[in-house]
Each structure stands twice: as C-alpha cells, then as structure tokens.
TORPA-4810 file (N, C-alpha, C, O; in nm, 3 decimals):
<nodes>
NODE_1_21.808_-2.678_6.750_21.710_-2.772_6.701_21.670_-2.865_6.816_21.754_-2.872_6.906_X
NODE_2_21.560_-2.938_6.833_21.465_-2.969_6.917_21.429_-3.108_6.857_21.339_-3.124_6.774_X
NODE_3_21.523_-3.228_6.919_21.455_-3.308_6.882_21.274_-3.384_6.955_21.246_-3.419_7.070_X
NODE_4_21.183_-3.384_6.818_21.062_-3.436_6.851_21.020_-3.595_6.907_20.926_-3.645_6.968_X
NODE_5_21.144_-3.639_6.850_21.110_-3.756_6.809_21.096_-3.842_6.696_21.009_-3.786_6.629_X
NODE_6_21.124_-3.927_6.647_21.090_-4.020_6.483_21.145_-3.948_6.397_21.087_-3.954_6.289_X
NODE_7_21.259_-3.864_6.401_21.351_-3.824_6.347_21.281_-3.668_6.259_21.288_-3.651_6.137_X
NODE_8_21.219_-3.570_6.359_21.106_-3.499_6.398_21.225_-3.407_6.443_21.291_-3.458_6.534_X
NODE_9_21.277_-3.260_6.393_21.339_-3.179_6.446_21.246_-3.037_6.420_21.152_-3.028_6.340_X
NODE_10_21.296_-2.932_6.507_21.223_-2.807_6.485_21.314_-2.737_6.578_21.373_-2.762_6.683_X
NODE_11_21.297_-2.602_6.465_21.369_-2.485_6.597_21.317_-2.419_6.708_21.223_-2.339_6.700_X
NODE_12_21.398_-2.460_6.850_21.336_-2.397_6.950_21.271_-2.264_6.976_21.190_-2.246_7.067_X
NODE_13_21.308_-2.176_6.894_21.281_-2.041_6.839_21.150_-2.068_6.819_21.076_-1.998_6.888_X
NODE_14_21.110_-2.128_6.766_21.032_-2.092_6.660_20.880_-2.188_6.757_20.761_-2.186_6.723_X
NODE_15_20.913_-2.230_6.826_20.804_-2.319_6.940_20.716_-2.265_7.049_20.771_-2.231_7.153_X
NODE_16_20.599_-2.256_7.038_20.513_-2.126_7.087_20.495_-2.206_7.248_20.538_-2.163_7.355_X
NODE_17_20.418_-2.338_7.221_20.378_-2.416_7.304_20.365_-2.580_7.315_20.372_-2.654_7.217_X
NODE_18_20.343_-2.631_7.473_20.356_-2.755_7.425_20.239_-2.829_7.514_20.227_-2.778_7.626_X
NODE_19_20.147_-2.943_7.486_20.038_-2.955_7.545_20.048_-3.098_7.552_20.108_-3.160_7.464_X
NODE_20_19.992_-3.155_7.654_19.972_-3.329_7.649_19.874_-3.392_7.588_19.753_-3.374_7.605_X
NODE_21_19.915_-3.451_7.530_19.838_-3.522_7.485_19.758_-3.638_7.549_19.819_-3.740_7.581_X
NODE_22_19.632_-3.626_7.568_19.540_-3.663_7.705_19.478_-3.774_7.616_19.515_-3.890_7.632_X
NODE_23_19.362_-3.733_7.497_19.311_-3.851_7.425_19.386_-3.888_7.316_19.467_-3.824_7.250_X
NODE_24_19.344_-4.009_7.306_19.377_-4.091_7.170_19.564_-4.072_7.168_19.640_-4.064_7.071_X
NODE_25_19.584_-4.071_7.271_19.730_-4.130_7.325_19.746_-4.245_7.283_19.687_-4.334_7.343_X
NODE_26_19.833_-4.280_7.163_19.902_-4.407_7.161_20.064_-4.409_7.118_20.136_-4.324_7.170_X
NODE_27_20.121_-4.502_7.028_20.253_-4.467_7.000_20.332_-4.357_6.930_20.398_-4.424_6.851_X
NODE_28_20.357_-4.263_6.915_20.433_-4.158_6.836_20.310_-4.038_6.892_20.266_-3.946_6.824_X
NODE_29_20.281_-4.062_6.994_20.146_-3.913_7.019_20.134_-3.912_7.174_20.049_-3.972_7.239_X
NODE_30_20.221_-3.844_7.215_20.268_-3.818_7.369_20.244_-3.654_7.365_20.209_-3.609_7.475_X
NODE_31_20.257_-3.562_7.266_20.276_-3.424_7.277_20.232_-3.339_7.162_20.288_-3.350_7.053_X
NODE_32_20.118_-3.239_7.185_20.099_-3.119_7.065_20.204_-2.988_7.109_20.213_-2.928_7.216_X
NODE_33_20.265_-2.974_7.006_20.367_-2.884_7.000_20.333_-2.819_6.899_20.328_-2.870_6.787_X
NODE_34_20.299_-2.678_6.927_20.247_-2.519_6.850_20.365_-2.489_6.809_20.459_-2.528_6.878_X
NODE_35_20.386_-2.429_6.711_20.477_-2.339_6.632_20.456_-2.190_6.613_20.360_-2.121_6.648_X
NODE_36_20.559_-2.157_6.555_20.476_-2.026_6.483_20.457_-1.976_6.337_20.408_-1.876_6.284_X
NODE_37_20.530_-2.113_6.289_20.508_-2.112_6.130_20.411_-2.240_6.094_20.382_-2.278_5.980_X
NODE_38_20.371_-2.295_6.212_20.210_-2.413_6.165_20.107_-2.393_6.193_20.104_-2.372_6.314_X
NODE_39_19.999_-2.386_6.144_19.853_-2.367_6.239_19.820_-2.460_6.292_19.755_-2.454_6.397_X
NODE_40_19.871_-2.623_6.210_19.809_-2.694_6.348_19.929_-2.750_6.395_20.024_-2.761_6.317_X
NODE_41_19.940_-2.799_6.546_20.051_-2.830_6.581_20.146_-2.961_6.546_20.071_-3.038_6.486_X
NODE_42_20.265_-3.013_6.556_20.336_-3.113_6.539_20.331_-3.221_6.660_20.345_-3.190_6.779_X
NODE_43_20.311_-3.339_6.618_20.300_-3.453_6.720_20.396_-3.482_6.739_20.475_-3.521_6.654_X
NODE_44_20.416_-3.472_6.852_20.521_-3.537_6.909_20.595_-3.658_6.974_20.616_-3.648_7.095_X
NODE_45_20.629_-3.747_6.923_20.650_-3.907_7.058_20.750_-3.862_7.180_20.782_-3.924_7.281_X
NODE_46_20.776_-3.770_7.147_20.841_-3.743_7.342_20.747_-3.665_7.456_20.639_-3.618_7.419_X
NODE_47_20.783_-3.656_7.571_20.705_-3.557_7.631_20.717_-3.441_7.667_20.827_-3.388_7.685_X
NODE_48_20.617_-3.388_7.682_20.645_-3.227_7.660_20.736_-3.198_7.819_20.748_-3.076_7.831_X
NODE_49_20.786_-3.255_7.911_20.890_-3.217_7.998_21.072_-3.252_7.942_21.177_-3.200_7.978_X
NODE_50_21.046_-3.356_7.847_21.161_-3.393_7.793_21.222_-3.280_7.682_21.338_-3.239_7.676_X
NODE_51_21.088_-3.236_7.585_21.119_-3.093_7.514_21.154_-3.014_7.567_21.242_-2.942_7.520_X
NODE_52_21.098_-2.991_7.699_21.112_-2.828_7.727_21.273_-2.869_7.810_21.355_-2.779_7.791_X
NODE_53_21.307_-2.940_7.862_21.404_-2.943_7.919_21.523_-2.927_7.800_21.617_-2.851_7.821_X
NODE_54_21.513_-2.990_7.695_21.611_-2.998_7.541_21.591_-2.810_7.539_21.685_-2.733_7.558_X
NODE_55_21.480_-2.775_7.519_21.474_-2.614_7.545_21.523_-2.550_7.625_21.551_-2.434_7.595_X
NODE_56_21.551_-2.599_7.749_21.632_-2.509_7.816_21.774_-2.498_7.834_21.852_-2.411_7.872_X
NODE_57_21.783_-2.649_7.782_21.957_-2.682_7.797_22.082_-2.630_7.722_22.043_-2.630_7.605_X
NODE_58_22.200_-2.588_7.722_22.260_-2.491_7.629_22.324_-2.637_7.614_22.340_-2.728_7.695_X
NODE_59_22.364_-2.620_7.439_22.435_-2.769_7.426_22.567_-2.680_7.429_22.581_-2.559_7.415_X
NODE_60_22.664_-2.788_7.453_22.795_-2.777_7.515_22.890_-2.688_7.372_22.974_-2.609_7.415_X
NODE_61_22.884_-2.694_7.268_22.962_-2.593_7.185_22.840_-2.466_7.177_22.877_-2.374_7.104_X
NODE_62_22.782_-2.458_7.203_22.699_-2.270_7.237_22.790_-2.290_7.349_22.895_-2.229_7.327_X
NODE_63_22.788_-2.358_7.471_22.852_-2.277_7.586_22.972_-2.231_7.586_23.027_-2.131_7.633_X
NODE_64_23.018_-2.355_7.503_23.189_-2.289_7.475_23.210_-2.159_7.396_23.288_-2.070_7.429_X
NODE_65_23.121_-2.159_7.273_23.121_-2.054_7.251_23.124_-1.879_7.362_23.184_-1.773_7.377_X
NODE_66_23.001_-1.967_7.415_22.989_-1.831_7.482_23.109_-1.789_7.570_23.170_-1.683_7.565_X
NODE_67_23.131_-1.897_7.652_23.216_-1.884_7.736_23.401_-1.807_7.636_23.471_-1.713_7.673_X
NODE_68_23.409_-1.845_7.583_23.538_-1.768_7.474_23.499_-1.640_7.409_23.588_-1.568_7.365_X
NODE_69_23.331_-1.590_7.395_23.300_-1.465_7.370_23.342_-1.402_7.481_23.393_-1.295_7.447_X
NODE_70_23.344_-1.413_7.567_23.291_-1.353_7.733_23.483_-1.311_7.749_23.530_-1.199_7.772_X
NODE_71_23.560_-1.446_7.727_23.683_-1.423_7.769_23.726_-1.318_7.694_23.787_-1.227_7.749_X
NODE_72_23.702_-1.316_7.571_23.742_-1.218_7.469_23.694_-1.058_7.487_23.734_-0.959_7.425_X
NODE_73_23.607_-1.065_7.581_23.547_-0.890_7.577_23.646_-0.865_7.710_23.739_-0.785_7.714_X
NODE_74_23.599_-0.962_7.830_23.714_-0.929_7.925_23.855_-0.887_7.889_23.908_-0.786_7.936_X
NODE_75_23.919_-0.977_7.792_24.100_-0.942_7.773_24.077_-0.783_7.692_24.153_-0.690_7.723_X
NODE_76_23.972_-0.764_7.592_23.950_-0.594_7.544_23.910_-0.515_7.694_23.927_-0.394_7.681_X
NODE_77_23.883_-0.535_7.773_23.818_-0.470_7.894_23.898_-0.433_7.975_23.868_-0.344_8.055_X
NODE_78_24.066_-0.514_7.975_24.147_-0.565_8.066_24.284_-0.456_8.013_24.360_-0.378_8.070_X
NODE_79_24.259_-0.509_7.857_24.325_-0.444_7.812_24.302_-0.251_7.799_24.394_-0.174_7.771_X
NODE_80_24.213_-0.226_7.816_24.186_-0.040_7.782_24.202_-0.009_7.910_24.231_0.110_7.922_X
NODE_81_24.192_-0.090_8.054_24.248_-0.013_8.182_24.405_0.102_8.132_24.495_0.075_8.053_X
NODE_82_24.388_0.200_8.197_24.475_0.276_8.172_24.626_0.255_8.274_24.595_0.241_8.392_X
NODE_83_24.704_0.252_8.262_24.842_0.203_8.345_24.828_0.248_8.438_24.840_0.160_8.523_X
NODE_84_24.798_0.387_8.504_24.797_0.398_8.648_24.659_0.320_8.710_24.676_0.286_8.827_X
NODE_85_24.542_0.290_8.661_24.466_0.171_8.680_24.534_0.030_8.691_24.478_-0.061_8.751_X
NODE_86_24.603_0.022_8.656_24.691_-0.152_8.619_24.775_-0.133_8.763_24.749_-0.203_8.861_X
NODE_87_24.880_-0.028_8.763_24.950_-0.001_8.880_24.884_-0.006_9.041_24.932_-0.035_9.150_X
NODE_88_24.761_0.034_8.999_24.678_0.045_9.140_24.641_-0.086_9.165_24.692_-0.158_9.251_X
NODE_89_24.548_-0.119_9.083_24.522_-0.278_9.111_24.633_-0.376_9.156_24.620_-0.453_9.251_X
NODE_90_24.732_-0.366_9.088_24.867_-0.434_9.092_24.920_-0.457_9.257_24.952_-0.556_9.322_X
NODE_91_24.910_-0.303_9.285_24.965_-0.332_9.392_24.907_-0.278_9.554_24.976_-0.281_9.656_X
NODE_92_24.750_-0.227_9.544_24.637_-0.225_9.609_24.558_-0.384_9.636_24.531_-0.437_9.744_X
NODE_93_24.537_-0.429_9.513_24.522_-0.540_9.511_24.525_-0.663_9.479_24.448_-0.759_9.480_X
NODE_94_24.657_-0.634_9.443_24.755_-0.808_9.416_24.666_-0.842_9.231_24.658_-0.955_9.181_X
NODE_95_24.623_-0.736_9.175_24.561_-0.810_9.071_24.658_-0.796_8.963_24.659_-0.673_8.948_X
NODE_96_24.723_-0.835_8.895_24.797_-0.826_8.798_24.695_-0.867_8.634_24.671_-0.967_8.565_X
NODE_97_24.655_-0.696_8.634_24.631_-0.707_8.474_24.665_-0.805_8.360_24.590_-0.880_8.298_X
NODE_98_24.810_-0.783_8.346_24.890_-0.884_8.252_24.893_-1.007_8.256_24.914_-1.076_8.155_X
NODE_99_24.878_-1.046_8.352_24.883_-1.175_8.400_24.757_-1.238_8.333_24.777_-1.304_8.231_X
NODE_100_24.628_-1.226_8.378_24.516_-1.212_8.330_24.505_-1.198_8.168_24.454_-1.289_8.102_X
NODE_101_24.550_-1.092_8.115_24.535_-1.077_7.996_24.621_-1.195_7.939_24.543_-1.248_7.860_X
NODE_102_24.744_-1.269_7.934_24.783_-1.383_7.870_24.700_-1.487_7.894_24.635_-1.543_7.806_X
NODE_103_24.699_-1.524_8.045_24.612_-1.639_8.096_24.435_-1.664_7.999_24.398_-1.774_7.958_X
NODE_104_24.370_-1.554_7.987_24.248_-1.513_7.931_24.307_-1.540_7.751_24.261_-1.637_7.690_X
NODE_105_24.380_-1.473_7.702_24.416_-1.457_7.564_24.438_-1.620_7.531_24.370_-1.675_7.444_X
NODE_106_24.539_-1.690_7.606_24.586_-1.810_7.541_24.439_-1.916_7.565_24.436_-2.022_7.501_X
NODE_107_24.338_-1.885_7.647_24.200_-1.967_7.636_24.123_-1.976_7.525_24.054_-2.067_7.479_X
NODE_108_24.163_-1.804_7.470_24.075_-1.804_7.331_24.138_-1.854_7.239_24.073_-1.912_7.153_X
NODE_109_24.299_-1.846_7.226_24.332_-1.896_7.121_24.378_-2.007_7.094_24.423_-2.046_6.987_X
NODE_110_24.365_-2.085_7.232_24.340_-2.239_7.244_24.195_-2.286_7.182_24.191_-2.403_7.141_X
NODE_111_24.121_-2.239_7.175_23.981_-2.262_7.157_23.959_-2.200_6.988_23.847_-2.234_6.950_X
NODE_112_23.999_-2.158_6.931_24.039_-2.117_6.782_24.087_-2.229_6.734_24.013_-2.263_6.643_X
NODE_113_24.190_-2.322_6.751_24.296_-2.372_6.679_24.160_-2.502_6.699_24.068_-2.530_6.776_X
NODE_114_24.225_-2.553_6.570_24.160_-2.680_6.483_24.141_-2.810_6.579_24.204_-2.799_6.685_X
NODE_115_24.075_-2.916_6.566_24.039_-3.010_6.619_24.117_-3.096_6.612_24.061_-3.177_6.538_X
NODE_116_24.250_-3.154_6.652_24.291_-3.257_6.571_24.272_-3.388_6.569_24.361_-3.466_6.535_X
NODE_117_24.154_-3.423_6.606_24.066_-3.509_6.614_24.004_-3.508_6.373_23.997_-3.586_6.278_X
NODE_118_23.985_-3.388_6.399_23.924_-3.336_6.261_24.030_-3.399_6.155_23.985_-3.478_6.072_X
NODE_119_24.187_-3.363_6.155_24.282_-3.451_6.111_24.249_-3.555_6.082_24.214_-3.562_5.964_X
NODE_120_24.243_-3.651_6.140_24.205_-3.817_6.113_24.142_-3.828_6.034_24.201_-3.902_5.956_X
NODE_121_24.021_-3.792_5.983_23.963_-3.815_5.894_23.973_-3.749_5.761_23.920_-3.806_5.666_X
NODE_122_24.024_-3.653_5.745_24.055_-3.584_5.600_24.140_-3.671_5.507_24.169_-3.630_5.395_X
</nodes>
C-alpha cells in the first residue's frame, strides 16, 4: 500500500501513472495518480517523486521475508547435494555443507518463532 496522503492509501499494483500537478496547485493537490481500477485519477498531497520512491522501496518485513524464503530454498539446495558432492567441496574447497545447512536452518527458524515483544500485550 502506497501512502497518498490525507490518509489516502492505494495498491502499488494497481498504479498505472503519476503526473504533476502544474495548474490549480494548491493544498492536498501536488499529484494525479492513474490507476487501473479509476478512470479519473486520485489526487494526491504528496509528490509524485515521494510515491514513486514508497514504490520502489521494499518495506523491511517483505525483505525479511524474502530474505528467509531464499535461506530456505538454499538449506533444500544444500541439502540434495549428493555426499560425494559434500566430500568434494569439503575438502577441495574448505566448504562444509553441514555447517551451512545448521547455520542457514537456525536463521529460518529464528525468524518463525513469535515476537516476544507480541507477549506484552496479550
């Protein structure tokens, strides 16, 4: 979600374009922002560099997310090497599979377990 402004949200998805607003600029009308479910566009009080930047930015739990998807295909990836693969690496090039696979595993399942921040308030 994309904040507009004046308590003005919309999904970035769903945001075709964004244009300045040149005339009849005054307070809460800095930006026409196209959709693809409006025909005419949404006004905006921010500016259309401040949107698009909120558009490009990954907020910090997507990244975590991602980042714990990513660990999780690696430790399956890490894990289907076949043992004389593990052996070679091991000791060709100092990589220790296993090692990796705990180090990687206990990230995700650090990142699973509850908030306990979340505690306090229940």
């Amino acid at each position: 979600m994309i904040h507009l402004g004046y308590a003005k949200y919309w999904r970035s998805d769903e945001i075709l374009g964004l244009v300045r607003i040149e005339e009849e600029r005054g307070p809460g009308r800095r930006t026409a922002v196209y959709t693809s479910t409006l025909e005419e566009p949404i006004i905006a009080s921010r500016s259309e560099g401040s949107i698009l930047q909120d558009m490009a930015s990954m907020p910090n739990e997507v990244r975590a997310a991602e980042i714990g998807s990513i660990a999780e295909d690696l430790v399956e990836a890490l894990r289907d090497l076949s043992p004389v693969l593990r052996r070679m690496l091991q000791n060709e090039g100092s990589f220790d599979a296993e090692y990796w696979i705990r180090r990687l595993r206990g990230v995700v399942d650090a990142g699973d377990e509850a908030d306990p921040q979340e505690d306090l308030f229940s």
